[in-house]
C-alpha positions in Angstrom: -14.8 -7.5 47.4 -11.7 -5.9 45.4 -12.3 -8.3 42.9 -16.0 -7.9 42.3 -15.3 -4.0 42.7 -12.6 -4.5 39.8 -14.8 -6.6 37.6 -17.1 -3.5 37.4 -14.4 -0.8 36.2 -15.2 0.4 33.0 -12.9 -0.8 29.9 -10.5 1.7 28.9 -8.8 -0.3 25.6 -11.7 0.5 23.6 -12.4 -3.0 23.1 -9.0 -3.9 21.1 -9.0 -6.6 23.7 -11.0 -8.6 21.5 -8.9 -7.5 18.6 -6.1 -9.0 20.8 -7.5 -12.1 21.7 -8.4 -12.6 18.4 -5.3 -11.9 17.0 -3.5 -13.9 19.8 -5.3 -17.2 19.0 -4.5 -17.0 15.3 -0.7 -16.0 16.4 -0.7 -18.6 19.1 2.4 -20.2 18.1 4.4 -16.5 17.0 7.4 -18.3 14.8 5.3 -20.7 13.0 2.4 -17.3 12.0 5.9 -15.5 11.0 6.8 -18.3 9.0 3.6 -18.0 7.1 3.8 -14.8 6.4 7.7 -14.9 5.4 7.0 -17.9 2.8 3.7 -15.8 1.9 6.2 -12.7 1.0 8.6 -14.9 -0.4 6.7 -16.6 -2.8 5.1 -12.8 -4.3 8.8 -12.0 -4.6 9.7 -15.1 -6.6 6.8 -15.3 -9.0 7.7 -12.2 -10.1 11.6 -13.6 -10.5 10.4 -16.4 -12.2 7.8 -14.5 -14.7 10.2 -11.5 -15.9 12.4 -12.4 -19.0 16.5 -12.3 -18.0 17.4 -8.7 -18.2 13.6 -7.5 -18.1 13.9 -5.5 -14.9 14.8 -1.8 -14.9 18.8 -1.9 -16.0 19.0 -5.6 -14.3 21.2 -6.6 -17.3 23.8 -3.6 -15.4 22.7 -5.5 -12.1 23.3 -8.8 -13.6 27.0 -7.9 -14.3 27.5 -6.0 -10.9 26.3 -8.9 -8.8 28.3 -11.5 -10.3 31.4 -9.1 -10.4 31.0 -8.3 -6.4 30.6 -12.0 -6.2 33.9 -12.8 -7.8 35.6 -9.8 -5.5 35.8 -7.2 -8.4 33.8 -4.4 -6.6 34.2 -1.9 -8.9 34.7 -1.9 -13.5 36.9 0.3 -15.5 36.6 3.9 -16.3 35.4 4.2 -20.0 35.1 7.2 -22.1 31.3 7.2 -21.4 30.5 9.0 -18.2 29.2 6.5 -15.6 30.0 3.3 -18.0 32.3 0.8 -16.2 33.8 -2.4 -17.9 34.4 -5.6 -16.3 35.9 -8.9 -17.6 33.6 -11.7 -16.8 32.3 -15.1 -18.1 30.0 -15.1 -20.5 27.4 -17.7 -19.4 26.7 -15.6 -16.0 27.5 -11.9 -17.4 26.6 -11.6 -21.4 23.0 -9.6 -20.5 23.0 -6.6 -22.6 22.6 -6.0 -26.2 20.1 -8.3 -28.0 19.1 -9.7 -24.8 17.5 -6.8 -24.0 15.8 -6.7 -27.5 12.3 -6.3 -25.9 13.4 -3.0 -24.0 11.1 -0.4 -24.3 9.2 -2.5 -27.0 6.6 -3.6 -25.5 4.5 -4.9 -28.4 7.8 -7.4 -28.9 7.4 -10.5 -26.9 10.7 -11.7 -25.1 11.4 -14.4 -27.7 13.6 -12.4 -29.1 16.5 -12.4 -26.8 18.9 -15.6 -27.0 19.0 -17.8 -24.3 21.7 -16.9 -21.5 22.5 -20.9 -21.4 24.1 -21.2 -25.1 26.8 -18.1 -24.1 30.3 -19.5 -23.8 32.5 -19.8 -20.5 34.9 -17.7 -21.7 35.4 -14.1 -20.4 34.3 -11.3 -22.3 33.9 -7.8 -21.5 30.9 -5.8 -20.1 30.0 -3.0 -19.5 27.5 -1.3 -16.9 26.3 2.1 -15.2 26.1 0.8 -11.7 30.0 -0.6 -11.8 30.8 1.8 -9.0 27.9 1.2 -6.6 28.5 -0.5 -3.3 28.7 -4.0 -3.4 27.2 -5.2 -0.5 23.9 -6.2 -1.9 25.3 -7.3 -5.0 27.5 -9.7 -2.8 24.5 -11.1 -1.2 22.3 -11.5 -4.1 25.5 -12.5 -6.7 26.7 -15.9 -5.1 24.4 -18.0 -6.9 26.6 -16.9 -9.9 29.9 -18.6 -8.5 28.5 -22.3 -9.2 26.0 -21.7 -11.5 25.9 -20.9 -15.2 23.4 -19.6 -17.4 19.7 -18.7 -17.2 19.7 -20.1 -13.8 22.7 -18.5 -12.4 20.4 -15.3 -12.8 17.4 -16.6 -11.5 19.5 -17.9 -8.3 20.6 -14.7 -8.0 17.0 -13.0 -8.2 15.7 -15.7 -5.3 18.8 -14.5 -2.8 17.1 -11.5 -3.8 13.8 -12.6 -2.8 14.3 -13.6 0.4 16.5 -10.8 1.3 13.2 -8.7 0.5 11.2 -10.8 2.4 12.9 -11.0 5.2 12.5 -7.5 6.1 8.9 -7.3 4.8 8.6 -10.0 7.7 10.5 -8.3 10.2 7.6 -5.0 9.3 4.7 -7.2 10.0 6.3 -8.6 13.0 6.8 -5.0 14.3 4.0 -3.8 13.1 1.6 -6.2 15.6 3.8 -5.6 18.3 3.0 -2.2 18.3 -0.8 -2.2 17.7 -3.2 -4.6 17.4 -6.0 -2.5 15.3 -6.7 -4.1 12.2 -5.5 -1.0 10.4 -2.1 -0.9 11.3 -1.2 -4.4 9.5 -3.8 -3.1 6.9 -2.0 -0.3 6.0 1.3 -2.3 5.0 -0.9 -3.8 2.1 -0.9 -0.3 0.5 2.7 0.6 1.2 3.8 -3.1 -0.4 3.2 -2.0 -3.7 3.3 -4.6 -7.1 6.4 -2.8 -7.9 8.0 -3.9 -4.4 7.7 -7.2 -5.0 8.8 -6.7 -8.9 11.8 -5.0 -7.4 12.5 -7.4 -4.7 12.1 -10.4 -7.0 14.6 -9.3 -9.9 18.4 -8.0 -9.4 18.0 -4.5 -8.5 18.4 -2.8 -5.2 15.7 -0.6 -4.9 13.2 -3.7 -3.6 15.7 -4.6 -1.1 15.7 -0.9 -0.1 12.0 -0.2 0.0 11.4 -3.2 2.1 14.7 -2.4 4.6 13.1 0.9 5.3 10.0 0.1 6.2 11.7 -2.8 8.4 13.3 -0.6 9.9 10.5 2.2 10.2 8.1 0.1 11.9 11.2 -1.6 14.2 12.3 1.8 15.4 8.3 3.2 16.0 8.6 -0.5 18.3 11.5 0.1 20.0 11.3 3.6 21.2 7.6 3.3 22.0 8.0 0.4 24.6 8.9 0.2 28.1 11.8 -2.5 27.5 12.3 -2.7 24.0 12.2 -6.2 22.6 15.7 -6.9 21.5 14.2 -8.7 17.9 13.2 -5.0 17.4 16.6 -3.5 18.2 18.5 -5.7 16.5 15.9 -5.5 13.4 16.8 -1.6 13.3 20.4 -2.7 13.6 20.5 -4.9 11.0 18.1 -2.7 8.6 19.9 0.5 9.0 23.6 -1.6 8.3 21.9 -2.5 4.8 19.8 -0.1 4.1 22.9 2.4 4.1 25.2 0.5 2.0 22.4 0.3 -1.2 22.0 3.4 -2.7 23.7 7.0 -2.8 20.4 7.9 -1.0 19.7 5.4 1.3 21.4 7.5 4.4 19.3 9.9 4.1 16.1 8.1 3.1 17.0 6.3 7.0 17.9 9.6 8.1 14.6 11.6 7.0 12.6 8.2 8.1 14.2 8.3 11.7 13.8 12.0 12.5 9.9 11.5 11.2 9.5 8.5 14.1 10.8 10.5 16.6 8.7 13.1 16.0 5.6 10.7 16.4 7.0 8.8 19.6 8.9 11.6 20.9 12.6 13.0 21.2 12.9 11.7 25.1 11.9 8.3 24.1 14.8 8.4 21.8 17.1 9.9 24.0 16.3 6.9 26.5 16.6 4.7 23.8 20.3 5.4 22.9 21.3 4.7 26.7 20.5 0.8 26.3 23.2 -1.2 26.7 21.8 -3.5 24.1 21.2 -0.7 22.2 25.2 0.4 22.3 26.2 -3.2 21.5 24.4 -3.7 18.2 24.6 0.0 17.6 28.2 -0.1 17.1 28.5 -2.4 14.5 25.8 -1.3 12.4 27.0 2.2 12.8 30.8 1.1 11.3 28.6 -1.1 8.4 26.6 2.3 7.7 29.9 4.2 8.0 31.4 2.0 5.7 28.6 3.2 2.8 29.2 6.6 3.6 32.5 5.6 2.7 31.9 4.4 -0.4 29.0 6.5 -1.4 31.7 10.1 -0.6 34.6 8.2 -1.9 34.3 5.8 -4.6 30.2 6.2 -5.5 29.2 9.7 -5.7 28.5 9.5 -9.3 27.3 6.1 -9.5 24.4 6.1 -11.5 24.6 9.2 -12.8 24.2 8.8 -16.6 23.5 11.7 -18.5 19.4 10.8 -20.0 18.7 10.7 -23.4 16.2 13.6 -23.3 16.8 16.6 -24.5 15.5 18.5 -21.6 18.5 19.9 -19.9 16.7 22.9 -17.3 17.9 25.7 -15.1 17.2 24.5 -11.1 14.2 26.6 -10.4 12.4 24.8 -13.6 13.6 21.4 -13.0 12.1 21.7 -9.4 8.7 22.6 -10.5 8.6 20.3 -13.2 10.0 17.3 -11.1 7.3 18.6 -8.5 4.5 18.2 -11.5 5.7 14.8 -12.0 4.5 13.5 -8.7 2.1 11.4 -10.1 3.6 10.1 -12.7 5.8 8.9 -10.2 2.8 7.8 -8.0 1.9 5.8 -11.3 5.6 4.3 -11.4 6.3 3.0 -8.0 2.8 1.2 -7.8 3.2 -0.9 -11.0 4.9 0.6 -14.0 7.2 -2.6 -14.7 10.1 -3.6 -17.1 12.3 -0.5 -18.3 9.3 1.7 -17.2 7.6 -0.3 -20.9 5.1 -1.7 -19.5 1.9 -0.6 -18.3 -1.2 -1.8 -16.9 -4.8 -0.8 -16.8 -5.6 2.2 -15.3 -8.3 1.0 -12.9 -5.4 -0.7 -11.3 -3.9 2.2 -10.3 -6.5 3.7 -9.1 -7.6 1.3 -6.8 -3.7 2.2 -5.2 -4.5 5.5 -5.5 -7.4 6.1 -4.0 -6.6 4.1 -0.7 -3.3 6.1 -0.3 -5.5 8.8 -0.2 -7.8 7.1 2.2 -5.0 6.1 4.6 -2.9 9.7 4.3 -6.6 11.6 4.7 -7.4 9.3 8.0 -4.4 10.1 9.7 -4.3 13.8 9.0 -8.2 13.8 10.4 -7.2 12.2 13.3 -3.8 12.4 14.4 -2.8 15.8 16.8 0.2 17.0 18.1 3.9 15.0 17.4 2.0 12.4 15.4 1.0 14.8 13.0 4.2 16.5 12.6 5.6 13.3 11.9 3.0 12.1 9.2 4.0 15.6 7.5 7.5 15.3 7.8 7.0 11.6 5.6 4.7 13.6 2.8 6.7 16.2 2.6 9.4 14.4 2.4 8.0 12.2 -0.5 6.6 15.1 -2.5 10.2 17.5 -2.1 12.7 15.4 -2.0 12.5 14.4 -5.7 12.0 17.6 -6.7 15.3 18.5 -4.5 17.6 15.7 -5.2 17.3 16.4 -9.4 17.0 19.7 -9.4 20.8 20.7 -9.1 21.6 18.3 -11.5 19.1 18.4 -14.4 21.2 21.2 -16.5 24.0 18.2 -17.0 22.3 15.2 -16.7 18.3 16.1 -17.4 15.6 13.9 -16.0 16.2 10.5 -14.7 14.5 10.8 -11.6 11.8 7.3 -11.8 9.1 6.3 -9.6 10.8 3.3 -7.6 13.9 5.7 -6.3 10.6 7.0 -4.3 9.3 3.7 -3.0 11.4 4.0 0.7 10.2 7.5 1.5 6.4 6.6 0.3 6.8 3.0 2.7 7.9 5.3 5.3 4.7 7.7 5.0 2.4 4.7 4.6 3.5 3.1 7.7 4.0 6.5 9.7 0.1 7.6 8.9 -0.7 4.0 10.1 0.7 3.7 12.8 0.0 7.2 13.9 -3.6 7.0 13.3 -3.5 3.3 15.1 -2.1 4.7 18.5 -4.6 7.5 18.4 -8.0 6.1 17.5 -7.6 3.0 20.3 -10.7 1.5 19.2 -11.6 -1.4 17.2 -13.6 -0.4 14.2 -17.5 -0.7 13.8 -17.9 -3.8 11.7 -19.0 -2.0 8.8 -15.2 -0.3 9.4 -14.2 -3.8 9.3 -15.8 -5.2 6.5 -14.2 -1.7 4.7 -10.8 -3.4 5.5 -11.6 -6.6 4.0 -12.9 -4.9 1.2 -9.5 -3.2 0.5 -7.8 -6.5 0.9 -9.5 -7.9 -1.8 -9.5 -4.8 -3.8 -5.6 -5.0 -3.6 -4.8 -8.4 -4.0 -7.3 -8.8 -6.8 -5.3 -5.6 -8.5 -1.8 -7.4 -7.4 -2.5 -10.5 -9.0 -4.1 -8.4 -12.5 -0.7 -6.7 -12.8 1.2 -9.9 -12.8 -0.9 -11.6 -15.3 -1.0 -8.5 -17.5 2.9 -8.5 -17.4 3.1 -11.6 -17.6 1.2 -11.7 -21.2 3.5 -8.6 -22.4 6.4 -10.7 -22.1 4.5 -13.8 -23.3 2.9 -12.7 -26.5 3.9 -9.1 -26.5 1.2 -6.2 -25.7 -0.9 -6.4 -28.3 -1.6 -10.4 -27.9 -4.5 -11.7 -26.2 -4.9 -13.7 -22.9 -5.9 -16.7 -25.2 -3.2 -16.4 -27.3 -0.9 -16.4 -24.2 -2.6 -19.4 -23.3 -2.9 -21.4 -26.5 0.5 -20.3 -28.3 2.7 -18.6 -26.5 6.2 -17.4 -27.7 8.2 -16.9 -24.6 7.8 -19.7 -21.4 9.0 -18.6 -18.0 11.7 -21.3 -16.4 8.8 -23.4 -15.4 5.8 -22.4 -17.6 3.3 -19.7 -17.3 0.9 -21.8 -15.5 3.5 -22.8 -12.3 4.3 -19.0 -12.2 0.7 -17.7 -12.1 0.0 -20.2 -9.2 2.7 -19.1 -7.5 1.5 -15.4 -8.1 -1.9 -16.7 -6.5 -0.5 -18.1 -3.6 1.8 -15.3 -2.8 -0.6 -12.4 -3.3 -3.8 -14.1 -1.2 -1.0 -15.6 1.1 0.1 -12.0 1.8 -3.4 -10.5 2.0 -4.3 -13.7 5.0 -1.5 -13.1 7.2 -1.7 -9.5 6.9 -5.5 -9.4 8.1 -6.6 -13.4 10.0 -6.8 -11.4 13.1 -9.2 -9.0 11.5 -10.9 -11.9 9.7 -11.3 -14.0 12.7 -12.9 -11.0 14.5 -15.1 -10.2 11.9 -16.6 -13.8 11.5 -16.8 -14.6 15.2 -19.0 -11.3 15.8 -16.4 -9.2 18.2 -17.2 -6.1 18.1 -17.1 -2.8 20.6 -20.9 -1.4 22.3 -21.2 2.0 20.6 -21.1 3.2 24.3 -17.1 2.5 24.6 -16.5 3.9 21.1 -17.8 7.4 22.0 -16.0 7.4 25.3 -12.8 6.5 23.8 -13.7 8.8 20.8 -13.8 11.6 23.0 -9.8 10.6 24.5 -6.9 10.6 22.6 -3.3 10.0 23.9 0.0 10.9 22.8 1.5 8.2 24.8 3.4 4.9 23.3 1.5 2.2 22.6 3.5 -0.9 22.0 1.5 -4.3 22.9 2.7 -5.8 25.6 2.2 -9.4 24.6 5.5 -11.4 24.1 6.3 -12.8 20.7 9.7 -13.2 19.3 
């Protein structure tokens, strides 16, 4: 009688059961699906490695030197006369990056023929010099070791794959979280928005900012996990742990990008949650060391890296604080522009329509949570846009009357993960309903309408640095002047199986739910329409 009694109880998920069945069968085996998804990552990091001429990444050639310095134990140059210029004493065949190898550089009608190979330098030491000498080297001790036993043009591009799977790693580890806490399609969905072109670009060359923009958002999505269940899953803590402890040691501003990104999770799962949180024992054990490797940057960044990086532009502009502020403030969307796909030393550019397509579904996810969300979750989704939109302006604006404008788009890309995946999530623990299917079939829409925009970015780059700017597609094909490592065709395929490998794992559940005809009786919808909940929501279901 209990039973038959129960049977009859209304449905209060909203009919994410299905959603979670679904999603459950296509995750049935949790390590092999995170596999996937990691090689999936991978592989959009390392067509972009393989694509992008030696030295073609913002200032890699300074990165190139840094890493394989670190790697050889010399963590920070020589003073020059220039400010922020270091010199260090390296060989040549792993080091020699600048100068005419940077001949395409803001040139972008120049193919990268021009530069020499890296494989006919000499062994022999020779100086070099770099703006990023003083940085911490813990990334460029991770990414550099390739450089130790290799020589040459593939000593670099060993040293951009470390770099790769560093980024994917974490951009796993955000899916993964991501799941955990919700299964509505639009949760995962909304990670295709905040992984950018330009995180993959900047994951898959030598330059920390990829590393970065994928840390935080690992560790955005692990700490929305952690303090929003019951028993936190000790993947998720130790995936905060291990986040923050990099994250921190990358940039000057990576504390406080981790700080601005923790205080806006809180908000959304609430303070108590937090304080509950910290009184883990598992939470004091890995706490402690990733506190002393964090400490450790703060160390660096107060002591030995303050100015790291600050090199006075070559603009003329040199403003009072109150102009630079507004004018850094009417830059936002050139900045917008930059950290979706503005790649090479900010030379290259692609159609417009591409950015658009990024544009307007920012707008659609930021607009659907600020419709939706009430209460902490709000708070916290204007806490990340206000964080995105200021902090540039307040960062450059002290500092523009010596050193002018050199504030760029991907120094943004953490705090604009961190809004992406705070609106998501908000607006997935508040709406607990599966979509309509027409609200499904709007997902897969945006799927395609970003992967099809990834994979136009990559072969438009990839013809700048093939034929130059001006050159056709069919000249790229037929006579091209520069060949990546292993040909343009290998690297294009790779690009293809990344970018759609991404977009599957990302949304099978919501595929597989679509095509099988799950859907929720307009009857529960309104019901759970009509409720919202500022209580965790972390899926219970175990994976690792």
């Amino acid at each position: 009688m209990r039973a038959a009694q129960l049977s009859q109880v209304p449905r209060t998920d909203g009919g994410l059961s299905a959603a979670r069945h679904s999603a459950g069968r296509t995750v049935a085996r949790p390590w092999a699906a995170l596999t996937i998804a990691f090689i999936a990552f991978f592989l959009a990091c390392s067509a972009w490695s393989l694509a992008t001429p030696i030295s073609g990444g913002p200032d890699e050639s300074g990165h190139i030197m840094k890493a394989a310095a670190s790697a050889r134990g010399m963590w920070t140059g020589t003073a020059t006369v220039n400010p922020g210029i270091e010199q260090f004493v390296l060989p040549a065949n792993v080091s020699d990056v600048g100068g005419e190898r940077t001949c395409f550089a803001f040139n972008a009608e120049r193919s990268a023929a021009c530069a020499p190979s890296l494989s006919d330098a000499p062994a022999a030491d020779v100086v070099v010099e770099t703006g990023v000498g003083s940085y911490n080297p813990l990334y460029y001790v991770l990414v550099g070791w390739p450089s130790l036993f290799l020589s040459g043009e593939i000593a670099v591009y060993g040293m951009r794959i470390a770099s790769s799977v560093l980024t994917a790693l974490f951009l796993t580890g955000t899916l993964w979280a991501v799941r955990r806490i919700s299964a509505a399609p639009y949760a995962a969905g909304g990670l295709l928005v905040a992984f950018t072109p330009m995180v993959y670009f900047l994951g898959g060359v030598i330059n920390p900012n990829g590393v970065e923009a994928a840390g935080t958002a690992a560790f955005v999505a692990c700490l929305w996990l952690a303090l929003s269940s019951r028993r936190a899953p000790l993947a998720a803590i130790a995936g905060v742990a291990a986040s923050a402890a990099l994250v921190a040691n990358l940039r000057a501003t990576s504390p406080l990008y981790l700080a601005l990104a923790a205080i806006a999770v809180i908000t959304a799962v609430g303070w108590p949650h937090a304080v509950a949180f910290i009184r883990r024992r598992a939470v004091i054990v890995m706490a402690v060391p990733a506190l002393a490797v964090a400490g450790l940057g703060a160390f660096w960044t107060l002591g030995i890296g303050l100015n790291a990086g600050f090199i006075p532009s070559s603009g003329a502009e040199r403003d009072d604080p109150a102009t630079a502020f507004l004018t850094t403030l009417g830059n936002s969307l050139d900045y917008a522009r930059q950290f979706i796909a503005t790649f090479g030393w900010l030379d290259t550019q692609v159609p417009g329509w591409i950015h658009a397509v990024w544009l307007l579904l920012i707008g659609v996810t930021i607009a659907g949570a600020l419709l939706v969300v009430r209460g902490r979750r709000m708070a916290a989704v204007l806490i990340s846009l206000a964080t995105l939109v200021l902090l540039p302006a307040i960062i450059q604006a002290p500092t523009a009357a010596d050193y002018g404008y050199i504030w760029q788009g991907r120094y943004s890309l953490p705090l604009f993960a961190t809004l992406i995946i705070v609106a998501t999530l908000a607006t997935a623990t508040t709406v607990r309903r599966t979509p309509h299917r027409l609200g499904l079939w709007a997902l897969v829409a945006g799927t395609v309408a970003l992967t099809v925009a990834h994979i136009a970015a990559f072969l438009y780059v990839l013809r700048r640095y093939v034929v130059g700017v001006d050159g056709s597609f069919l000249n790229a094909l037929v006579t091209p002047e520069w060949y990546p490592p292993l040909g343009w065709l290998p690297s294009v395929v790779l690009c293809l199986l990344g970018a759609l490998g991404v977009a599957l794992a990302v949304m099978a559940p919501t595929v597989t739910q679509l095509f099988e005809g799950q859907s929720v009786p307009r009857h529960a919808s309104r019901r759970q329409g009509a409720r919202s909940t500022e209580a965790p929501t972390a899926t219970p279901e175990r994976t690792p």
